[in-house]
N, C-alpha and C positions, 0 to 999 in steps of 0.2 A: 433663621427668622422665627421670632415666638408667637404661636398662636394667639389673637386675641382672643377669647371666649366670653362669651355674654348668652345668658338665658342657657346655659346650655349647648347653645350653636356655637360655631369658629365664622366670627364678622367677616373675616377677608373670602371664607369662601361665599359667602352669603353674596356678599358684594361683587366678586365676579362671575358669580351666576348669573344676577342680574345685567349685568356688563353683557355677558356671553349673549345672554338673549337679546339683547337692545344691538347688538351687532347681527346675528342670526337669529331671527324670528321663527324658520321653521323648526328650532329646538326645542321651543317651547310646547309645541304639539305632541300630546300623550293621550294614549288608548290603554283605559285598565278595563279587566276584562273579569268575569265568574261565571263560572260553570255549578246551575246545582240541578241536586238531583234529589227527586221523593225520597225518604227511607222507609216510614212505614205511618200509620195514622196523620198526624198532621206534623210529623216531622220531616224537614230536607236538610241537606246540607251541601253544604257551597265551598267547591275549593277556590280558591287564589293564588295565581299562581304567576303566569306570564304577564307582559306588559307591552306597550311600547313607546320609547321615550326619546329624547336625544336622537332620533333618526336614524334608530335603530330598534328590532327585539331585544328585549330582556327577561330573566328570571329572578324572582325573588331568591333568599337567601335555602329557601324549604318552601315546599309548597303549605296556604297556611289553609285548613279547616275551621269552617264555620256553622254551629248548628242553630237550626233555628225550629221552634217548638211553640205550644201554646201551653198555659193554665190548664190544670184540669178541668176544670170547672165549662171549659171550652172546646172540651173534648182530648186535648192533648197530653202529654206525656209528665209535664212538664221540666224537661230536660236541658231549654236552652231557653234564653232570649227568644219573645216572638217578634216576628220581622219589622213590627211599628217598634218598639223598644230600640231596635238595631237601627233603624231610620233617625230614631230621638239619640243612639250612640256617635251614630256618624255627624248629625250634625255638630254634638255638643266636640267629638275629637276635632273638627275640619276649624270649626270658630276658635277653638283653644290654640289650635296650630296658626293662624294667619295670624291671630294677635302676638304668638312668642316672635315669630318672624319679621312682622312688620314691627313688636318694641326693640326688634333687635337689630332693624336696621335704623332706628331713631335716635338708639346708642339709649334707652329705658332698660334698666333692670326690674324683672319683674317678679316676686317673692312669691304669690299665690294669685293661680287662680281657681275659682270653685262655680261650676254652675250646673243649676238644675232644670231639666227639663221636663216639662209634663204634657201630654197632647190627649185631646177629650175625644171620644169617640161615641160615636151612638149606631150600635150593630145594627140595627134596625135596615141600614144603607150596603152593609154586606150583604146580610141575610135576602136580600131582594125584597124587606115587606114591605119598603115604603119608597117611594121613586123622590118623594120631600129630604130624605136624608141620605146624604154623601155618603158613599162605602168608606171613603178615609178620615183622619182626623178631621173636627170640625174646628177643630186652633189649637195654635203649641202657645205654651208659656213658658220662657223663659226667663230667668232669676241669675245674675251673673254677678261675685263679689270679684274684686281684680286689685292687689297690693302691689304696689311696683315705690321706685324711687321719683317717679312723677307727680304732681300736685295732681289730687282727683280729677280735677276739668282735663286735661292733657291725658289721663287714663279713660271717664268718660270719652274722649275723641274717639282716641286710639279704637275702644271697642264698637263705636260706631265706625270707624276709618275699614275694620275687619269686617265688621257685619259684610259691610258692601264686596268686600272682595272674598267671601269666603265660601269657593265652589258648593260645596253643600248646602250651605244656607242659600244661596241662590238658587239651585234646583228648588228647593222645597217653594221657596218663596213665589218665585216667576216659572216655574212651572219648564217642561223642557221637550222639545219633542223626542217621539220613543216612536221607533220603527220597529213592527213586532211581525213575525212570520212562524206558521202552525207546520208543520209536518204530523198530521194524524194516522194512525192505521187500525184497524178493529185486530182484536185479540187472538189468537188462535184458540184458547181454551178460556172456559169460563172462570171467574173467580166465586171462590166457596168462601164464604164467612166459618 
């Protein structure tokens, strides 16, 4: 049997995954996971590695690394993405991904798509000097061009049909709860500058 392919993806598997899950629901249920750790000034970094999916553990292919830094201007190295930048990556990768998936299960080819993201921020709300401004972004902007073989109105849809289903954008948007727990211990030896 020949693979159909569309967008890149193979539609039959596409189609019975979703199949698969509309029969077993508890498939659907995935836990990813990252471990980071400080490196030095305002750098850390983050492996990736395990998961859990299909109702079972899994490992990615390599464990992947991820650094995250600041501007020097900000005090940092600046050796990577700082972690709002990685926030504006993830969501712009997670909305790109739902839209190929879901033109691809519409049977839409989609030639390009290009979007930018920008989010405003006012340190003011990090730095603790003002309790009026938010430590996080005060609003994202997003700019999305999208070519496919669809008449515009039916691509507009599509990228509103995604907004809605696009894990990341959803965190960001409606916000998520986050269970957080400290293990602290004081030092044994001082640190020298």
């Amino acid at each position: 049997m020949e693979k159909t392919m569309l967008n890149g993806l193979n539609v039959e598997v596409l189609t019975d995954t979703v199949n698969a899950i509309k029969q077993q629901p508890e498939i659907a249920e995935f836990e990813f996971r990252a471990n980071n750790q400080w490196v030095a000034g305002l750098e850390s970094g983050t492996t990736i590695d395990g998961f859990y999916g299909l109702c079972e553990e899994h490992r990615h292919s390599g464990p992947f690394w991820l650094v995250a830094d600041h501007p020097t201007m900000l005090q940092g190295s600046d050796k990577a993405p700082n972690p709002l930048e990685y926030l504006l990556h993830a969501m712009a990768g997670c909305l790109a991904t739902v839209v190929m998936a879901h033109a691809t299960a519409r049977g839409i080819r989609i030639d390009a798509i290009e979007t930018n993201y920008s989010g405003k921020i006012d340190l003011r709300g990090f730095l603790g000097l003002s309790d009026e401004v938010r430590p996080g972004f005060e609003s994202i902007a997003v700019e999305m061009r999208i070519k496919g073989d669809a008449d515009a109105e039916t691509l507009r849809e599509l990228v509103a049909f995604a907004k809605s289903r696009s894990p990341a954008f959803d965190v960001v948007t409606n916000g998520v709860p986050v269970g957080f727990q400290v293990a602290a211990e004081r030092s044994s030896e001082r640190q020298v500058a």
